[in-house]
C-alpha positions as CSV (number, residue, x, y, z in Angstrom):
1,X,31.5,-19.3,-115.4
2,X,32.3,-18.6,-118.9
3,X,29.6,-17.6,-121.7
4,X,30.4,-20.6,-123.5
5,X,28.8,-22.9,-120.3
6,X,26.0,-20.1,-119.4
7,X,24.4,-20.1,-123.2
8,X,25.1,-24.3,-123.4
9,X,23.2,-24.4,-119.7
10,X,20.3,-22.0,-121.4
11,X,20.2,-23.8,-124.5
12,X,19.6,-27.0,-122.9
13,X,16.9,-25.9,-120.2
14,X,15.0,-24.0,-123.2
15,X,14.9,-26.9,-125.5
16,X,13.7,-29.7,-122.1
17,X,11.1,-26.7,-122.0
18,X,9.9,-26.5,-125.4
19,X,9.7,-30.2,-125.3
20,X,7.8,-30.9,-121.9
21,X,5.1,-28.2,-123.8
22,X,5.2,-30.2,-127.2
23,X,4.9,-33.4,-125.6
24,X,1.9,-32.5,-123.0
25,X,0.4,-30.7,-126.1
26,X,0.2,-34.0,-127.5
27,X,-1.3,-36.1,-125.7
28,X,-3.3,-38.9,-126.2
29,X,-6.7,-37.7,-124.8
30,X,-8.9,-35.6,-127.0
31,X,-11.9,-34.0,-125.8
32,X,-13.1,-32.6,-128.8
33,X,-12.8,-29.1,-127.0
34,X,-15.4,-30.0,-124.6
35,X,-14.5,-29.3,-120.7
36,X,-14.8,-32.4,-118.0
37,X,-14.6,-35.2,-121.1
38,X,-16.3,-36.7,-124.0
39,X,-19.7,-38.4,-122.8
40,X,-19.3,-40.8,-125.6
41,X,-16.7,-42.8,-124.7
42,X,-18.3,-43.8,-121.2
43,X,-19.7,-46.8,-120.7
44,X,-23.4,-47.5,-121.5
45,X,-23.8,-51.0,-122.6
46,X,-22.5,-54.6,-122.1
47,X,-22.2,-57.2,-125.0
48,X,-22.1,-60.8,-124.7
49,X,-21.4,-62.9,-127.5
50,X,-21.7,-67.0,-127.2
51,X,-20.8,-70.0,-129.1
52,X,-21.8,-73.3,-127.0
53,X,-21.3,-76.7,-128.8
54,X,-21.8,-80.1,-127.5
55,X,-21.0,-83.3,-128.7
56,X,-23.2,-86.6,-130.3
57,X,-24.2,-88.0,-127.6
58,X,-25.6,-85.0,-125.6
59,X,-28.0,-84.2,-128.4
60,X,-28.3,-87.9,-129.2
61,X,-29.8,-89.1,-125.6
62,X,-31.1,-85.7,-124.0
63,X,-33.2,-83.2,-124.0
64,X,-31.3,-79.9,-123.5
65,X,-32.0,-76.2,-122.8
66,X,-30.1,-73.2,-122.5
67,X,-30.6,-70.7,-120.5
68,X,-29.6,-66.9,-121.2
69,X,-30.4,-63.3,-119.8
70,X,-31.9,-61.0,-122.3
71,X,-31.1,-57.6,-122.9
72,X,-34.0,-56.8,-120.5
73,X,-32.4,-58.8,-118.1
74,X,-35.1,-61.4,-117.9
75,X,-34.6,-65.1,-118.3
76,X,-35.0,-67.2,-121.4
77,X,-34.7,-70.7,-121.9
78,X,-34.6,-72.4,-125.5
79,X,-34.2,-76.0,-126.6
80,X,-31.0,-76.8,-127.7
81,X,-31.8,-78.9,-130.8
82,X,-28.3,-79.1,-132.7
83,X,-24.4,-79.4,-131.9
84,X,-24.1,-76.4,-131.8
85,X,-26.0,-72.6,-129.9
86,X,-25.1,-68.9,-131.1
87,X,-26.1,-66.2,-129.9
88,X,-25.1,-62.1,-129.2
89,X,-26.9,-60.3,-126.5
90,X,-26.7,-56.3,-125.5
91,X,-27.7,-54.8,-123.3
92,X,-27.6,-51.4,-121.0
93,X,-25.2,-50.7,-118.1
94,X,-26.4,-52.0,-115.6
95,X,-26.8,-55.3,-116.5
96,X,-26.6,-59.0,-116.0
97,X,-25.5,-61.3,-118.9
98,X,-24.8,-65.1,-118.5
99,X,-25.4,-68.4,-120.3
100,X,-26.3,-72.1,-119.0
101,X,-26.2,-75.5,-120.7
102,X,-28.6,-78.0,-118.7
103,X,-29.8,-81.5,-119.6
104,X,-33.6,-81.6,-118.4
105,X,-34.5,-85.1,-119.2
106,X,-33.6,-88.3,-120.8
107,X,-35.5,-88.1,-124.8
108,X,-38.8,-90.2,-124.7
109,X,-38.0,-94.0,-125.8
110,X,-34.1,-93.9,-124.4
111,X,-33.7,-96.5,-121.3
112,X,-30.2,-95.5,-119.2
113,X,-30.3,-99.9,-118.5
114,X,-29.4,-100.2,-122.3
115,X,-26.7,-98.0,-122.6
116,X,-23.2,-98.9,-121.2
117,X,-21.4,-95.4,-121.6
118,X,-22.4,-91.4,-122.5
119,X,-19.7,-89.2,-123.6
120,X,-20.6,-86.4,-122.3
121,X,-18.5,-83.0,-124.3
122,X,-19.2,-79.5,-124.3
123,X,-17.3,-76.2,-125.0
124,X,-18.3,-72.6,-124.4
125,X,-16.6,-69.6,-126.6
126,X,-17.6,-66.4,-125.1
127,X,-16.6,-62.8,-125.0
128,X,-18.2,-59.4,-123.5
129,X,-17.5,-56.3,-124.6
130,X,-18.2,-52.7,-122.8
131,X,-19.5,-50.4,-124.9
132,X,-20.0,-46.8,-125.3
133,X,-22.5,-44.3,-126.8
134,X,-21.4,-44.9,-130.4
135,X,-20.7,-48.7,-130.3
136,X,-17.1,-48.5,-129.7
137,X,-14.8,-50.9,-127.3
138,X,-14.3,-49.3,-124.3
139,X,-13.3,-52.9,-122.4
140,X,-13.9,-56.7,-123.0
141,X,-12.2,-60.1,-123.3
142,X,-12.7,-63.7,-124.8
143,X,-12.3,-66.8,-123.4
144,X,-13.1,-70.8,-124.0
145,X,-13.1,-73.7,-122.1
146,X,-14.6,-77.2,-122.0
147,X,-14.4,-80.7,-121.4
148,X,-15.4,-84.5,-122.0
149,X,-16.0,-86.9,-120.0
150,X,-18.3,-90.2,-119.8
151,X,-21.0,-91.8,-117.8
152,X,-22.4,-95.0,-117.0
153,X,-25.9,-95.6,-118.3
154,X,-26.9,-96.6,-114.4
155,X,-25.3,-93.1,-113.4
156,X,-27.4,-91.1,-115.8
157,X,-30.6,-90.6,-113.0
158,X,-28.0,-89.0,-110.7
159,X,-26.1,-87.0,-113.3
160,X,-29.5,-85.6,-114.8
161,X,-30.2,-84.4,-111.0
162,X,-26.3,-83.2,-110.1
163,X,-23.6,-81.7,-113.1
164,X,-26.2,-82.4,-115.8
165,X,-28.2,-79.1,-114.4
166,X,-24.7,-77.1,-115.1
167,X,-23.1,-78.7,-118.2
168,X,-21.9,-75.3,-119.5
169,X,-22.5,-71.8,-117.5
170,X,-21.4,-68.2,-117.1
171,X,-23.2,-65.0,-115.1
172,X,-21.6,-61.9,-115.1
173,X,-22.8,-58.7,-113.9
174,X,-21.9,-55.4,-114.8
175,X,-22.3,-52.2,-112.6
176,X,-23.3,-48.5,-114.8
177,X,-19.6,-47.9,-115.2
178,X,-18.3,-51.2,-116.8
179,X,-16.8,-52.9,-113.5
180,X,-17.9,-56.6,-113.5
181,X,-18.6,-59.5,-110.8
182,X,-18.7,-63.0,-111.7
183,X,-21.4,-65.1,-110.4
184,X,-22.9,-68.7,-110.5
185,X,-26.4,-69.5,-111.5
């Protein structure tokens, strides 16, 4: 082998060296100089935020409630008085987040045998968002969906006792490191 091919060879095995250590220098982790990790980008909290709007008639003819975990975890209910329901919720890892739309009664003076047909319309915009120490996205995503439909006045009694429990809904919960199940109320 000449000296020509033995310094090329050398050259070429010292420069995939020099730029395996350059690139593994450079990595995309930074720990701050702390050993095991930075404790502030784990997980600690779970954000919820929810925009649930209904249409005319839903508001119009029914009484309606939503339904919501808090960042204690307990139920709440409010009375859902306009179109449309806002609302951002965090809490700590574990935790259980979730939203539900329910009709609870016809409004005092409205008879189902005067009215021929109830569009019935909803949509729910929501998105969670794992968070860690200093407020930062660690995980998450958004999503939307909806739908219209219409009912008979002689179908509301059965409605009000079957989907009208469950317009709109969503239950997750969240384990202490982020991982999520989705559930059903």
């Amino acid at each position: 082998m000449n000296f020509k091919h033995l310094f090329g060879a050398a050259l070429t095995v010292m420069c995939a060296l020099v730029l395996t250590t350059t690139l593994t220098a450079c990595g995309g982790d930074d720990d701050n100089g702390s050993k095991g990790g930075d404790d502030n980008h784990k997980p600690v909290a779970a954000s919820l935020n929810v925009t649930l709007t209904v249409g005319d008639d839903l508001v119009k003819y029914f009484d309606l409630t939503v339904d919501y975990y808090d960042a204690d975890g307990k139920l709440q209910s409010e009375t859902l008085k306009e179109a449309k329901w806002e609302k951002t919720i965090k809490a700590s890892l574990p935790a259980t987040l979730g939203v539900r739309l329910k009709a609870i009664r016809l409004k005092d003076g409205v008879d189902p045998a005067t009215i021929d047909l109830i569009s019935v319309k909803s949509s729910l915009a929501y998105g969670y968002q794992i968070l860690d120490a200093n407020d930062g996205r660690v995980d998450g995503f958004a999503f939307t969906h909806g739908g219209s439909y219409s009912i008979h006045g002689s179908d509301i009694p059965e409605w009000l006792n079957d989907e009208g429990k469950k317009i709109e809904e969503i239950l997750y919960t969240f384990d202490a490191s982020g991982k999520y199940t989705q559930g059903s109320w």
